[in-house]
Phi, psi and omega in degrees: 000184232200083167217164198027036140118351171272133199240127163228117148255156207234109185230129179279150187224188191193103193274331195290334192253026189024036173273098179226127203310115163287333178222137188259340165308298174303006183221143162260010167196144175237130194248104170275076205317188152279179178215142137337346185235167173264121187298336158308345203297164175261017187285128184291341171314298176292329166295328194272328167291003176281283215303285180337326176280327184276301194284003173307316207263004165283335176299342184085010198259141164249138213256121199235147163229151168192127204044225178351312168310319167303290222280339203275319170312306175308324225256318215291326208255343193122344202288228208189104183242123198236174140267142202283147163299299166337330211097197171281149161225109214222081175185201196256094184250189174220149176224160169296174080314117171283126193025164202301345164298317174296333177297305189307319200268345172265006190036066175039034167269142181307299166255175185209112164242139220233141167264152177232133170226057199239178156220015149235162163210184194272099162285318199217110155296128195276158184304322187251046162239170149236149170274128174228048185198103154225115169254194205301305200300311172256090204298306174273101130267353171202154169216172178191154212193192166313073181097009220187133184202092178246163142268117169275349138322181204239103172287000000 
């Protein structure tokens, strides 16, 4: 659609179907969404949207995650994608921002709420990303990193 003079266009792919943009060229961004599965799974589909994802940021190409996508970045990188002990987390929640990169990305707001609908989350941050979104429940609510910028909430 079409607002303040910015045009986004949207072309869907299916990683479950190996189905991926034939020229990586042709897009100036990659947005990995939710999903119903679990990004820890051993499913060779997510091993491989792992692999995609590491070769998105060896191309410099930049990657947004939300839910699933976040978790999918972390696992991508080295990070620890668990089911949360906690349960489900399923309303309109809030988290902190973390440091000044989290200040930058959140335009310097303390908190940020997100609806959240997952039972999983990002146990353990791989080393070249940062967290800059976290609550009780959930130690990672937003990361960010060299080309890469997720959430686990649904903005």
């Amino acid at each position: 659609g079409k607002e303040d003079g910015v045009t986004v266009e949207v072309e869907t792919f299916d990683p479950r179907t190996e189905t991926y943009p034939p020229d990586r060229d042709d897009f100036d961004g990659f947005l990995i969404t939710g999903s119903s599965h679990d990004a820890f799974a051993s499913d060779m589909w997510i091993e491989r949207l792992c692999a995609y994802v590491r070769q998105l940021n060896r191309e410099q190409r930049k990657v947004v995650g939300v839910c699933f996508g976040h978790q999918i970045i972390a696992r991508a990188f080295g990070g620890v994608v668990e089911r949360n002990a906690a349960g489900w987390e399923v309303s309109r929640t809030s988290f902190r921002v973390i440091g000044d990169l989290g200040k930058r990305a959140f335009s310097a707001r303390q908190e940020v709420y997100l609806m959240q609908m997952h039972q999983d989350h990002v146990v353990k941050m791989p080393d070249c990303l940062h967290c800059i979104g976290s609550s009780d429940t959930v130690p990672c609510q937003a990361l960010s990193g060299h080309n890469v910028f997720a959430v686990q909430g649904h903005p």
